[in-house]
N, C-alpha and C positions, 0 to 999 in steps of 0.2 A: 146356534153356536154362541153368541150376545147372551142369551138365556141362560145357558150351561155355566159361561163366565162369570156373570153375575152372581149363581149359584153358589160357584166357588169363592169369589172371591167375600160372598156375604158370611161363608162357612170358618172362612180366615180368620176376617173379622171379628165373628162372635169367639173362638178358638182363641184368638188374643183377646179378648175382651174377658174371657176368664180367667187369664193368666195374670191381669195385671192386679188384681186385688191383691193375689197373694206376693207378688213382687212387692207390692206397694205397703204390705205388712211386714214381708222380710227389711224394706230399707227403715220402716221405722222403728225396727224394732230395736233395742225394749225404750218402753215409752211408761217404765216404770222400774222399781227397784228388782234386783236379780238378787235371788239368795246362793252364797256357794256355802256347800254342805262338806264339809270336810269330818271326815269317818276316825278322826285322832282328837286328843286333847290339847288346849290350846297353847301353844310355846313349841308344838313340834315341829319337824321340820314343814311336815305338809301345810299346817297352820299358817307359819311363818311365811310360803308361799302365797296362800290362798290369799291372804292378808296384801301382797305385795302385788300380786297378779290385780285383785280385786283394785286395788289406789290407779291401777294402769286402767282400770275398763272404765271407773268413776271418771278420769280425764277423758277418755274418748268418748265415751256415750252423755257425760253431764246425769248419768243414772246412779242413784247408791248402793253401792254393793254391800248386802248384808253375811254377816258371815255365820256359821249354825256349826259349832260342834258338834259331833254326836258320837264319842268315843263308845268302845264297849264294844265285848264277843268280836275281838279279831278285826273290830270298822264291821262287822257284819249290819251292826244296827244304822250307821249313815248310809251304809250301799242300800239299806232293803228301802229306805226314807227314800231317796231319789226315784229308786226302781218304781214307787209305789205313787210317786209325783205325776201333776197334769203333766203331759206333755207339750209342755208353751215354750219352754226354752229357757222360764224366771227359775227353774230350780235345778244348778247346777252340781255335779260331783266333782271334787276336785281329791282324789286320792292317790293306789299309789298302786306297783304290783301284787301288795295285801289282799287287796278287793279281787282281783282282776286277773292271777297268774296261780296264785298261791293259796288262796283259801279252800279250793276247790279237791288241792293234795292232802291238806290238814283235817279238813272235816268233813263228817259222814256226808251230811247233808246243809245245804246252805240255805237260806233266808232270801236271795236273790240270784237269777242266775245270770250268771258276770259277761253273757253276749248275748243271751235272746234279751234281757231286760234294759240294754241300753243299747244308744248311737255313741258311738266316739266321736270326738271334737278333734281333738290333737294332745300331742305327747308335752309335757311344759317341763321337761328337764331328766335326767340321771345325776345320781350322786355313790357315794360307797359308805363305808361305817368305821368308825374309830372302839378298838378295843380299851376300855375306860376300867380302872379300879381306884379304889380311893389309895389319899398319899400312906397310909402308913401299912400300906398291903405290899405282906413279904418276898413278893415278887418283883425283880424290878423289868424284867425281860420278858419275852413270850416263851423262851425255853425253860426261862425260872418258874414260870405258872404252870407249863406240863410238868416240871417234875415236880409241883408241888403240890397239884392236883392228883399225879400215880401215886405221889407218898398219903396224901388225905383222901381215899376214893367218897366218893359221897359226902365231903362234907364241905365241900364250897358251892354256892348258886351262883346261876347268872339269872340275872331279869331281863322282859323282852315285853314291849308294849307294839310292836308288828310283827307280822309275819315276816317280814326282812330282818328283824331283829334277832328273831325266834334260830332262824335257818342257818342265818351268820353264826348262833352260836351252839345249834345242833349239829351244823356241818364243821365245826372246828372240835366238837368234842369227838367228832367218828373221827376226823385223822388225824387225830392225838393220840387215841384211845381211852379218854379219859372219862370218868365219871364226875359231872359235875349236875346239880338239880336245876332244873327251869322252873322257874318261877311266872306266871304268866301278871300282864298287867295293861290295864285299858289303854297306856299309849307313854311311851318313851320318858314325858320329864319326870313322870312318877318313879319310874325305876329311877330314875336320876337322882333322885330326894333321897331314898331309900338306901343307894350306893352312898351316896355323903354322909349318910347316920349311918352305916355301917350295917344296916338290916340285907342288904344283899354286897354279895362280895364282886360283880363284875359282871358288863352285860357289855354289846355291842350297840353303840350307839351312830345314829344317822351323826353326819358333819354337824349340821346346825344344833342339835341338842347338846351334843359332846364335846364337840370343840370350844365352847366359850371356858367350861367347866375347865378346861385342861389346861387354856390360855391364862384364868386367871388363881392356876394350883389348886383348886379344890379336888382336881382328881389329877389322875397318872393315869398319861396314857403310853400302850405295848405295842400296841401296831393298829396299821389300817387295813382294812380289806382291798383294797385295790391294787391292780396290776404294780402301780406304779406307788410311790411316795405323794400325799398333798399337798400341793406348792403353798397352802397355808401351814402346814407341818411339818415341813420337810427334811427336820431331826427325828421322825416319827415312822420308822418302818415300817413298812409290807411286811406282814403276818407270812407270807410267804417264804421272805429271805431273812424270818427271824427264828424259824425256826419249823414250820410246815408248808413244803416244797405243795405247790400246784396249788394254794390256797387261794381260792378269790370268789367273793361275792359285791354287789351292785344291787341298786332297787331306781325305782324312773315315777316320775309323778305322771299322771295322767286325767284328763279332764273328758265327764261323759252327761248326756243327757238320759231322758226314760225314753226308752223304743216308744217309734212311732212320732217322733219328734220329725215336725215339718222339713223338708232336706232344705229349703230356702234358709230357715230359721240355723239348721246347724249351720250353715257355709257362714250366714252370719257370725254366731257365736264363734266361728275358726277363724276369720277376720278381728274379730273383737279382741280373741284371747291371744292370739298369734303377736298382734301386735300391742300387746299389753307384756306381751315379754319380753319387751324389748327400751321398756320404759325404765326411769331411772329407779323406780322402787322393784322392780323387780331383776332388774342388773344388779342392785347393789345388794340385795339377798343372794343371787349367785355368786357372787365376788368372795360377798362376806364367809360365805357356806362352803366353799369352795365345790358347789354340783354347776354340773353342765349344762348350758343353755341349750336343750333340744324342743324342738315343735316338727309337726310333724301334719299330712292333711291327715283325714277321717279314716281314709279306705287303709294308708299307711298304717295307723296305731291300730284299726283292724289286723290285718297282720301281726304285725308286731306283736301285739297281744297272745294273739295263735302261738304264736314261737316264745317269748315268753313262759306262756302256759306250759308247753312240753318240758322245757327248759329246767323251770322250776320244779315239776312232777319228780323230774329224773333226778333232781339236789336233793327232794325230801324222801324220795326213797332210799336213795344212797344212804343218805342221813341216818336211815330207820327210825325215822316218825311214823308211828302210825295214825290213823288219820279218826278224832276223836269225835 
């Protein structure tokens, strides 16, 4: 019996004795600079995030967070960058429901697939979108732009640098019934540029790209996409109660590794980043932006994403996008 114990207890032993290197790599981990790969150009909302999220993980860990734009094809090209990354945990995605909910209803085939090719971390916020046109566009209302879009069929554009952008303004042209052209563009401040020189006529922009624009009159804005009013705009109506009853769209940032990513390494990286949003550079991005401070564990935004995914399927088909 002596025998048989020491057997076991030698089996323990070695059983923990393999466990703790990787313990002992999760606690020190990173014990070098971490890149976060955001899929937009830089000044957009996610940007602005990644940037503020990033100043929260530089004070916790004493690691520099590098930041890597990779705008272009829908974020297809920063999602496939990640998906295609070591699995150590240094090359972060930090995107949005574009990547991960929506791409998949827009186009044929994708470049990365948006759940066998990563682990999720956690969810780092929701926000909604402000309907933007420049000041001397002859609309001043949401119900002035339907009928001045039935009166000009095809000859107004919206631009859209995400698939949140895109959808916001395919699902407001089906329940108008209006014709206006999409304009597609690697990531939101470009359409922005484009709207203030007058080369597109109106697009649906995230809070943080649009709202600065509108606070300091370079544009007009018609309404927001949200249930409710922006408590940073909140002379600024719901698109809904301006003129199309049941309107509402929303988009959520979200932060992922490459599948196969160490599960010690993730729980890490959702400690790191959890409470990096909680830090003053990244409160004051949600403040300023007026989006929601959400987080969320790994298995959560697993889900979440699932439901998401259906979610948005069901808005672009309504829409009648077809999927290019």
């Amino acid at each position: 019996m002596k025998l048989k114990q020491r057997l076991k207890a030698t089996t323990l032993l070695s059983a923990l004795a393999l466990c703790l290197p990787l313990s002992a790599a999760a606690q020190s981990f990173p014990d070098k600079p971490i890149t976060f790969v955001v899929p937009f150009g830089p000044g957009s909302a996610t940007d602005q995030l990644a940037r503020a999220i990033g100043q929260g993980v530089t004070e916790i860990t004493g690691q520099t967070v590098v930041i890597e734009n990779k705008p272009g094809a829908s974020a297809m090209i920063g999602a496939a960058d990640v998906a295609r990354a070591t699995p150590d945990g240094y090359r972060v995605l930090i995107t949005t429901n574009t990547t991960h909910a929506a791409n998949q209803h827009l186009f044929k085939s994708l470049s990365y697939d948006p759940v066998k090719d990563f682990e999720p971390i956690t969810l780092l916020g929701k926000g909604g979108q402000i309907l933007v046109v420049r000041p001397d566009f002859p609309a001043k209302t949401v119900q002035e732009l339907i009928d001045y879009a039935k009166a000009n069929p095809g000859k107004l554009t919206f631009g859209s640098g995400s698939s949140s952008s895109r959808v916001a303004g395919e699902l407001f042209k089906q329940m108008t019934g209006t014709d206006i052209l999409h304009v597609p563009y690697k990531s939101n401040p470009l359409v922005i540029t484009d709207v203030l020189g007058g080369q597109i006529d109106l697009m649906m922009a995230d809070m943080a790209t649009g709202l600065p624009q509108v606070s300091s009159g370079k544009l007009k804005a018609l309404g927001v996409t949200m249930a409710t009013p922006s408590p940073l705009a909140p002379s600024v109506p719901t698109i809904a109660s301006a003129g199309v009853p049941g309107y509402e769209m929303g988009y959520w940032f979200g932060a992922y590794v490459p599948a196969n990513t160490p599960k010690a390494t993730v729980s890490r990286l959702h400690d790191i980043l959890t409470n990096a949003s909680k830090r003053d550079a990244a409160r004051n991005f949600y403040e300023k932006t007026g989006n929601q401070h959400v987080v969320s564990t790994p298995d959560e935004l697993a889900r979440f994403q699932a439901q998401e995914t259906e979610k948005w399927g069901t808005v672009i088909k309504k829409a009648g996008i077809e999927p290019g």
